[in-house]
PAMIMAR-905372 format. One line per field, with one value per residue (C-alpha): residue in three letters; chain; y negated, x, z. Coordinates in steps of 0.2 Angstrom, whole numbers, plus 5000, padded with zeros to 4 digits. Each point is the difference from the previous one (the first is absolute). Layout:
<nodes>
r = [ALA,...];
c = [A,...];
Y = [Y,...];
X = [X,...];
Z = [Z,...];
</nodes>
This chain:
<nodes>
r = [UNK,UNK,UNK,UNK,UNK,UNK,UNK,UNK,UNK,UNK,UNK,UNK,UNK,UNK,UNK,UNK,UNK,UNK,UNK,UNK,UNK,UNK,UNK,UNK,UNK,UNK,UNK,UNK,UNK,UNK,UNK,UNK,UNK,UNK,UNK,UNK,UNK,UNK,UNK,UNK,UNK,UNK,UNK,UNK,UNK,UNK,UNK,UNK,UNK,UNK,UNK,UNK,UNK,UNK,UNK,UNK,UNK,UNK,UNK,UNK,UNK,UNK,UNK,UNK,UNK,UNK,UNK,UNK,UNK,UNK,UNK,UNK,UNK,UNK,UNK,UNK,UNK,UNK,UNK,UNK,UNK,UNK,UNK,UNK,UNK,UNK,UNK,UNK,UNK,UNK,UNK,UNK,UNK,UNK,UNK,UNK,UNK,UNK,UNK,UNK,UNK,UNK,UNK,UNK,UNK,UNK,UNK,UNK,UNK,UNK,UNK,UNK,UNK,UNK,UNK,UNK,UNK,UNK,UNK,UNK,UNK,UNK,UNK,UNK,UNK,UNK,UNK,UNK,UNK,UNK,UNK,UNK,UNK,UNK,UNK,UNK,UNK,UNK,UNK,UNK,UNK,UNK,UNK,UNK,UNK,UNK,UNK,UNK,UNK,UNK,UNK,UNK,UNK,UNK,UNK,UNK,UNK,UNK,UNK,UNK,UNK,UNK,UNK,UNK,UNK,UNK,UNK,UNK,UNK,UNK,UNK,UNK,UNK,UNK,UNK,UNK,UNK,UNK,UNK,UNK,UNK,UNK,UNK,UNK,UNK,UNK,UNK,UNK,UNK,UNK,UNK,UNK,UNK,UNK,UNK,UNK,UNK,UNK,UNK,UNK,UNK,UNK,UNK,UNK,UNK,UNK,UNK,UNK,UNK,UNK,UNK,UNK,UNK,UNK,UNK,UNK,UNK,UNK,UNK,UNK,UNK,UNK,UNK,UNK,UNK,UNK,UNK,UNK,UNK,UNK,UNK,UNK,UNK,UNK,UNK,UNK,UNK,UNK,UNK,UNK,UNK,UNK,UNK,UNK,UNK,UNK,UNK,UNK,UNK,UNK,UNK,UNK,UNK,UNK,UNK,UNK,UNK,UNK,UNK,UNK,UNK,UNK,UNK,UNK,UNK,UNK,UNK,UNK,UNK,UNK,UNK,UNK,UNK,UNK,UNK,UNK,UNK,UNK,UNK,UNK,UNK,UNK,UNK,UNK,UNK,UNK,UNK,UNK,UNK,UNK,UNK,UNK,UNK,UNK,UNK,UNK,UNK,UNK,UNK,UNK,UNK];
c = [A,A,A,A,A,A,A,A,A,A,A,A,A,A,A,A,A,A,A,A,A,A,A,A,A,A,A,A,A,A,A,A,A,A,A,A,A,A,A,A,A,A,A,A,A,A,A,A,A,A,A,A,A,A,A,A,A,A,A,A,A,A,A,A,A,A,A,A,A,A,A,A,A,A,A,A,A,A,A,A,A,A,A,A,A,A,A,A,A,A,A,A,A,A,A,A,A,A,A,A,A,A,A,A,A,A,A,A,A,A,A,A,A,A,A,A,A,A,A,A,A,A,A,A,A,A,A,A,A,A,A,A,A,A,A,A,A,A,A,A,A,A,A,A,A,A,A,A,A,A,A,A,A,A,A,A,A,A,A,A,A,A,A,A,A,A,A,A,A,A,A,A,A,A,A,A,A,A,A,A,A,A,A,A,A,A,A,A,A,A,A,A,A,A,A,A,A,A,A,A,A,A,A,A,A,A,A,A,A,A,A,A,A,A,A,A,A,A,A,A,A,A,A,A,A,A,A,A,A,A,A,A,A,A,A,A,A,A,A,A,A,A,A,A,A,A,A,A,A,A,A,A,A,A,A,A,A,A,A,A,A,A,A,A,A,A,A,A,A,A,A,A,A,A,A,A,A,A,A,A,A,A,A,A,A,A,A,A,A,A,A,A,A,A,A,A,A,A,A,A,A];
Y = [5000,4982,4984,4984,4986,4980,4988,4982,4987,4991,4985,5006,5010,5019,5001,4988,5010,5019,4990,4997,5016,5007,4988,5004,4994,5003,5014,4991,4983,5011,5008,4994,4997,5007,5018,5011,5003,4995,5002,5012,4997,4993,5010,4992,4998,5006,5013,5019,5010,4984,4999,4989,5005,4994,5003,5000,4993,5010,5004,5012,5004,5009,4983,5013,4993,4996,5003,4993,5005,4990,5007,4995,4986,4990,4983,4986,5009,5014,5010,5012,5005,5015,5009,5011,5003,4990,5000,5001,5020,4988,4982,4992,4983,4993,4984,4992,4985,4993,4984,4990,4981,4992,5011,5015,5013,5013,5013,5012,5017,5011,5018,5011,5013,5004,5013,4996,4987,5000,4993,4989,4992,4985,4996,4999,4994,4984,5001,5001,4984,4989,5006,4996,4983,4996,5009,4988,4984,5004,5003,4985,4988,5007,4999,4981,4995,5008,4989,4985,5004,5005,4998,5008,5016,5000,5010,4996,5005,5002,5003,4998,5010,4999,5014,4998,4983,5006,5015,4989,4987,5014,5010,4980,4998,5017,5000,4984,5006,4993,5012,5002,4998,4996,4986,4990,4985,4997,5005,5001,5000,5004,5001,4979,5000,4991,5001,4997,4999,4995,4981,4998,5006,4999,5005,5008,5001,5010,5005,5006,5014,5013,5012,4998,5015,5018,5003,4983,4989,4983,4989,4987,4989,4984,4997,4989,4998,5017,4999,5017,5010,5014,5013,4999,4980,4999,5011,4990,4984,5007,5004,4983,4995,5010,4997,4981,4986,4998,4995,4992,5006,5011,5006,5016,4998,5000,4984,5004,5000,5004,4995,5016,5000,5003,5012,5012,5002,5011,5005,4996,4989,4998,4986,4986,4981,4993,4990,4990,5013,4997,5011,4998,4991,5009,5017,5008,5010,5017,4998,4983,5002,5012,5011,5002,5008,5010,5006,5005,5008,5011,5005,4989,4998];
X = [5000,5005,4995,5000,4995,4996,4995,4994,4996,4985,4995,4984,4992,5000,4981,5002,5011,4995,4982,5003,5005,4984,4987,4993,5013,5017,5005,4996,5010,5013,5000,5018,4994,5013,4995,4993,4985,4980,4990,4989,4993,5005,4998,4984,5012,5018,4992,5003,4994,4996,5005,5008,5002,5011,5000,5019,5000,5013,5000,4987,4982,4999,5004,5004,4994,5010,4992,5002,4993,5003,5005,5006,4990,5007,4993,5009,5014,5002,4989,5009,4995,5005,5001,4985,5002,5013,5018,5009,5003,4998,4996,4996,5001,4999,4996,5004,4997,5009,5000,5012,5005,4998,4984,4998,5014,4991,5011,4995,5012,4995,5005,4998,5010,4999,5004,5020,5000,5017,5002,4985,5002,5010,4987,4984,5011,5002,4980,4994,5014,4991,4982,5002,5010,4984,4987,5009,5000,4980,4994,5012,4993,4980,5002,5009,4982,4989,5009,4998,4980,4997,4979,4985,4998,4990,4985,5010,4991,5010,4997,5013,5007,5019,5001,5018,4995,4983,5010,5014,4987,4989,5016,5005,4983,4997,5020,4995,4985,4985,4987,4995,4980,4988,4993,5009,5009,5008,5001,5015,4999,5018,4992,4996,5011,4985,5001,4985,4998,4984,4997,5018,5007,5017,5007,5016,5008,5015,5013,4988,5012,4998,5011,5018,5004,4992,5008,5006,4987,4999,4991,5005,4997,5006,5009,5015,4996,4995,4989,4999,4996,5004,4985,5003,5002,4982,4988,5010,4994,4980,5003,5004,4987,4986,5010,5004,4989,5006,4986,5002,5012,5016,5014,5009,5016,5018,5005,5015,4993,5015,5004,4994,5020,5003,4986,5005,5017,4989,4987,4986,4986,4984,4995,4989,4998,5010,4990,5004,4999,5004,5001,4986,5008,5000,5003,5017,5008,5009,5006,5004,5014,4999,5016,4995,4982,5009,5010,4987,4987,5014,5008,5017,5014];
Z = [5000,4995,5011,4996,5013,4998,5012,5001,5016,4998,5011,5004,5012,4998,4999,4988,4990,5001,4999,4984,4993,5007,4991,4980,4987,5008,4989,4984,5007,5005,4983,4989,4981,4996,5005,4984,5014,5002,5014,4999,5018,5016,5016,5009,5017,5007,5012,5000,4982,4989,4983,4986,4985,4984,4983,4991,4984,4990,4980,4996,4999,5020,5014,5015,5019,5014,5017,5018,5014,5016,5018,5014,5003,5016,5000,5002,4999,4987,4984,4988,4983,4993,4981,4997,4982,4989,4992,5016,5009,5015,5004,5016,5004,5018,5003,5018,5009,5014,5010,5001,5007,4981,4997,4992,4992,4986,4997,4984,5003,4983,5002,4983,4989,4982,4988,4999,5013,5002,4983,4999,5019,4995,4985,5013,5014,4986,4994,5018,5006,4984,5008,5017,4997,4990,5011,5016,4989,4996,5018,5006,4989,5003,5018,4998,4989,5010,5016,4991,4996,5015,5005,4999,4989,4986,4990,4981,4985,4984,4983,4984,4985,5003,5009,5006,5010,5004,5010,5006,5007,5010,5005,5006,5010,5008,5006,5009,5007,4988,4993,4981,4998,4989,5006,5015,5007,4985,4982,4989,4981,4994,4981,5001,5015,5011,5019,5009,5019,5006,4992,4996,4982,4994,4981,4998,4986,4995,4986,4985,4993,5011,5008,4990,4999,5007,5015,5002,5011,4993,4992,4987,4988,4988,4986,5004,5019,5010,5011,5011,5016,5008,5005,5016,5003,4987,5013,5013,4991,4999,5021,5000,4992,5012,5015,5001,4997,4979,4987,4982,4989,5003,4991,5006,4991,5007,5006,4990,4980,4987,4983,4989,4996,5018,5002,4988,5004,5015,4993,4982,5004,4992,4988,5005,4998,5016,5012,5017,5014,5017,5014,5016,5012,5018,4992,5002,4987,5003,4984,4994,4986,4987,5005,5017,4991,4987,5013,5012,4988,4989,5017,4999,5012];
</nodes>
């Protein structure tokens, strides 16, 4: 057997933390989009026998399933999850909490053997330091946003087409503690990008070109100046929107736009005619140059 261990202090609370990984949505926002794997279905809690399930997307007509079932489950302190079916002879993954004077330390200790592991260890040992380095920097900058909007959960309904934003953008909200509804104390429209919380309607408005690239999560636009956004700092933008007292018109767009030069030297961008956009003030980016982004999203040192 192979192990491989990270860990990561949090300034927060350890109910906080391990909170987190208990709520709907923290597999997907923990998910690298790098990964050739979907979600088939998350486990519906961490406690003893649930399930999660993953589809691997390889070459071919037949997408085999990876399945986890979680034990050990000792909050605030510990759950485990452990290979039921999947690539791996073994897998299990411990995830511990501990408290300590600046917070929380979570430390991930993956046991796991494979067919020649000998051979093979050095090459997981580098995906699984990618994954983890990401999965950290994900929950870090989720806790940070869920800090700075801290109030009174909401009932969110949520409609749209983009499918990538609409499952960020839940993911996001559940994480934080909100429910998804039909109808409730506010409705988003990521389609129009319309906000509406009781009497008070906002309009964002973001990067019309879509996801840049599969697997890369952001959002551009322009023709000699880009204006873009990564996933993760657009649902931020739409919490924003619910959450603080916003209306009118905003633009959820780096406040670092590029000339399309400069943005393609990282990465294509889509076509559109340019147009003034300026960030909402108030809202912090995680992500507010576009190297930092690429960086993040494709799983950079």
């Amino acid at each position: 057997m192979e192990t491989f261990v990270a860990s990561t202090t949090f300034p927060y609370p350890i109910n906080d933390v391990f909170g987190w990984h208990e709520r709907p949505g923290a597999m997907r926002r923990l998910t690298p989009p790098w990964e050739p794997m979907r979600i088939v279905a998350e486990a519906p809690n961490l406690t003893e026998g649930s399930r999660a399930v993953m589809e691997l997307d390889v070459p071919g007509p037949v997408r085999p399933r990876w399945v986890a079932r979680h034990t050990g489950y000792r909050p605030p302190y510990e759950f485990v999850d452990v290979q039921e079916h999947g690539p791996f002879r073994a897998w299990t993954h411990r995830h511990r909490f501990f408290e300590v004077p600046t917070g929380t330390k979570l430390v991930d200790e993956i046991s796991y053997d494979l067919p020649l592991s000998a051979f093979v260890a050095p090459f997981v040992e580098v995906r699984l330091h990618r994954m983890f380095a990401y999965r950290h920097r994900q929950l870090a900058g989720d806790l940070d946003l869920h800090a700075r909007l801290d109030g009174p959960r909401m009932a969110v309904s949520v409609t749209g087409r983009d499918q990538p934003v609409v499952e960020a953008f839940k993911a996001l909200l559940t994480t934080g503690g909100h429910r998804i509804v039909t109808h409730g104390d506010a409705g988003v429209d990521l389609t129009t990008g319309v906000v509406t919380v009781g009497d008070r309607t906002a309009r964002v408005s973001y990067p019309s070109g879509g996801l840049v690239r599969r697997r890369v999560p952001l959002l551009a636009s322009g023709d000699r100046l880009v204006n873009w956004i990564s996933l993760d700092d657009l649902v931020g933008v739409f919490l924003f929107a619910v959450l603080t007292d916003v209306h009118g018109d905003i633009d959820a767009v780096s406040p670092n736009p590029l000339p399309r030069a400069d943005f393609t030297a990282h990465l294509p961008a889509a076509h559109a005619p340019d147009r003034i956009a300026t960030p909402p003030v108030g809202h912090v980016f995680r992500h507010p140059d576009l190297d930092a982004a690429v960086r993040h999203v494709l799983g950079r040192k």
